[in-house]
C-alpha positions as CSV (number, residue, x, y, z in Angstrom):
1,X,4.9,18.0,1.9
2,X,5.5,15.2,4.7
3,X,9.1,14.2,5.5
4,X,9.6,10.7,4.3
5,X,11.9,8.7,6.4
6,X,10.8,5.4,5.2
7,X,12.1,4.7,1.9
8,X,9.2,2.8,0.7
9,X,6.7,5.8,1.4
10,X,8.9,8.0,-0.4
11,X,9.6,5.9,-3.5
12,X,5.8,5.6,-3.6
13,X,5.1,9.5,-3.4
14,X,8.2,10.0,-6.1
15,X,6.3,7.5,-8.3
16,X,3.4,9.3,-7.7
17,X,4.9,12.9,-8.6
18,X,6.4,11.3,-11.5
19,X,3.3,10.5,-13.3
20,X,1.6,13.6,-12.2
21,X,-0.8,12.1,-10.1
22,X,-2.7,14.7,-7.3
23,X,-1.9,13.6,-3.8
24,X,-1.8,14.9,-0.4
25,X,0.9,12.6,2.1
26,X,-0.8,12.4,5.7
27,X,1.2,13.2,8.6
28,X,1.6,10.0,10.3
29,X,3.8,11.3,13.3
30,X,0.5,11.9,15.2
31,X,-2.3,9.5,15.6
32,X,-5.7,10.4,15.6
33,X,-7.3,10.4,19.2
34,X,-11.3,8.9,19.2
35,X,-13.2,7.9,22.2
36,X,-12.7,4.5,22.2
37,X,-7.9,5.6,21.6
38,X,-6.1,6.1,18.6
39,X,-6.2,5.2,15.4
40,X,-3.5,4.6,12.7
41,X,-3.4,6.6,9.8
42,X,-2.8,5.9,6.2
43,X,0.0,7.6,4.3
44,X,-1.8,9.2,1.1
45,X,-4.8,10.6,-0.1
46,X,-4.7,9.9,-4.2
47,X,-7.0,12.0,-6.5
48,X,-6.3,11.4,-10.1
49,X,-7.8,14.0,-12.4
50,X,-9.1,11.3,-14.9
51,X,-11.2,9.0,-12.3
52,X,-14.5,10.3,-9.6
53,X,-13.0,8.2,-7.0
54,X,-10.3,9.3,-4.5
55,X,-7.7,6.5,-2.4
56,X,-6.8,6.4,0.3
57,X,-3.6,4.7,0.5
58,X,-1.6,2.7,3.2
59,X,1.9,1.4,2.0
60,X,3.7,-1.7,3.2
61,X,7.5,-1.8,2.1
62,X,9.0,-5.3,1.6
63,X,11.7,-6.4,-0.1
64,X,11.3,-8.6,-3.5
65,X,12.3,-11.2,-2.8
66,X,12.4,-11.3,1.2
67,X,14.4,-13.5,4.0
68,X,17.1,-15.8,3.9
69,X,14.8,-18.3,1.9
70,X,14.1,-15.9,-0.7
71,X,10.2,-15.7,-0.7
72,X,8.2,-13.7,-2.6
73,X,5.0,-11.7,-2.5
74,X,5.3,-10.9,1.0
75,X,2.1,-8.8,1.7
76,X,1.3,-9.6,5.6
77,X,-0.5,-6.6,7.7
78,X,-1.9,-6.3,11.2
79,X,-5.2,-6.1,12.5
80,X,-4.9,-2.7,13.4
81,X,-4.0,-1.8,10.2
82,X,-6.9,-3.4,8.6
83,X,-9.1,-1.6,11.2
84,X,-7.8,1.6,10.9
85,X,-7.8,1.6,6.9
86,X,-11.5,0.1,7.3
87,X,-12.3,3.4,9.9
88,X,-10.9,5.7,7.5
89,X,-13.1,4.2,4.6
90,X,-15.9,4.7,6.4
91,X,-15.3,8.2,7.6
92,X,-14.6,9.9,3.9
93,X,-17.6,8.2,2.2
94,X,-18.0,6.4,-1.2
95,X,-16.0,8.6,-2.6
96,X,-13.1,7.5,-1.7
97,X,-11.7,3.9,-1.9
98,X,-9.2,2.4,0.5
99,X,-6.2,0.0,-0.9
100,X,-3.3,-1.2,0.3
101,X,-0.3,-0.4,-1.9
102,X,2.7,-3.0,-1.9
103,X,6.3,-0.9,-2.2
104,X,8.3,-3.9,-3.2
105,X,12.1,-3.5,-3.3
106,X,13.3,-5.2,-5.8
107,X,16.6,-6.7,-5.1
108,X,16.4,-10.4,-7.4
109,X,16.2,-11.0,-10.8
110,X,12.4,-11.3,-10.7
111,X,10.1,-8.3,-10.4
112,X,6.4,-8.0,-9.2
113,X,4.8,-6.0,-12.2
114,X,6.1,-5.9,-15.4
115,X,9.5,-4.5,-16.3
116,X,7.8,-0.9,-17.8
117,X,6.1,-0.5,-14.6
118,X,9.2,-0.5,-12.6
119,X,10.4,2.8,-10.9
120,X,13.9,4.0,-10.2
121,X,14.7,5.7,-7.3
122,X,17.6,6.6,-5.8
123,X,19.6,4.4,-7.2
124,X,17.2,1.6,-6.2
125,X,14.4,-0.7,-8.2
126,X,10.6,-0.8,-6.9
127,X,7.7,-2.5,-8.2
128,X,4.4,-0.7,-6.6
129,X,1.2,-3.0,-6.1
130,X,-2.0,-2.7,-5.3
131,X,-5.1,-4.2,-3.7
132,X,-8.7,-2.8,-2.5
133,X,-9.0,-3.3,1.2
134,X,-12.7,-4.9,0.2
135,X,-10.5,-7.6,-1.7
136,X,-7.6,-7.4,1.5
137,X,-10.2,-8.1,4.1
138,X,-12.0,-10.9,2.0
139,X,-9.2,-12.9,1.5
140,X,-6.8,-12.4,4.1
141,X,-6.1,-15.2,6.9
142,X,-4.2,-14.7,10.3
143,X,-0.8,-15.3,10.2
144,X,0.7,-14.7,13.7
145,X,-2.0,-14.2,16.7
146,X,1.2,-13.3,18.8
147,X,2.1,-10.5,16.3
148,X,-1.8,-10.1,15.0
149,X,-0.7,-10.4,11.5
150,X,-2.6,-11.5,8.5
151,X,-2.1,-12.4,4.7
152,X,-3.4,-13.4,1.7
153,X,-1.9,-17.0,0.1
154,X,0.8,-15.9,-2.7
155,X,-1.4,-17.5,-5.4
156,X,-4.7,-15.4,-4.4
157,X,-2.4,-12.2,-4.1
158,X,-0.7,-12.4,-7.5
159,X,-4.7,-12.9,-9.3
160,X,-5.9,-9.5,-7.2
161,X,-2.6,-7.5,-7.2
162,X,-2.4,-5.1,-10.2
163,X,0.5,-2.1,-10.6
164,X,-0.4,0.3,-8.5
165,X,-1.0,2.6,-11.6
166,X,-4.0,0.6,-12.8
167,X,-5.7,2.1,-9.9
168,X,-5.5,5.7,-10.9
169,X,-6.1,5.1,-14.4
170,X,-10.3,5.1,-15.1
């Protein structure tokens, strides 16, 4: 098993163990060296027993809601994420689907799936979220050149986000 500093990542696995789901957690410590430099890697592989495709899985923490002006459905990444995730797709085959999934602390009185897909742990509340990369990269828009960030519009997010649970489910 991987050590999991960040909390998110290690909500997400504990969610993961707690419905029995298969996983393997990828060493992220070390990037993987190509011709052309590194590349980022994802945090899980996900093979539920009940479905024929595998996920690959890169999760972004955020707090629900975020910042001083309390917003909600944060779900920027970077470019190199997106290129990374989209490498990684490409090298395990159709097979294998790549998603992001959205580890949302939940620290207001509104929550990001609904209450019986919530997940304790420890001592904390987290909503887990999901969407295809095909669906990420279709619909995302830069953000930030500076910081090489991207999003997709809250409203567009909500209709393609769906508890990260629906995804291992056939």
């Amino acid at each position: 098993m991987v050590r999991r500093v960040n909390h998110y990542e290690a909500a997400f696995e504990s969610y993961l163990r707690s419905l029995r789901i298969p996983y393997v957690g990828v060493d992220e410590a070390k990037r993987s060296l190509l011709q052309e430099g590194s590349i980022k890697s994802f945090d899980f592989i996900v093979s539920p027993t009940t479905g024929r495709l595998s996920w690959l899985v890169d999760v972004k923490g955020r707090r629900f809601p975020s910042g001083r002006r309390r917003q909600y459905w944060k779900n920027w990444t970077t470019d190199e994420e997106l290129r990374s995730l989209s490498y990684w797709q490409t090298q395990f085959g159709p097979d294998f689907t790549a998603s992001f999934v959205f580890a949302y602390h939940v620290v207001g009185e509104f929550a990001p799936v609904p209450l019986e897909h919530l997940y304790r742990f420890r001592d904390q509340t987290y909503g887990f979220t999901a969407v295809r990369l095909e669906d990420y990269l279709a619909w995302s828009r830069q953000i930030s050149p500076k910081w090489s960030t991207v999003a997709i519009s809250s409203p567009v997010f909500r209709r393609l986000a769906r508890p990260a649970a629906a995804l291992f489910q056939p």
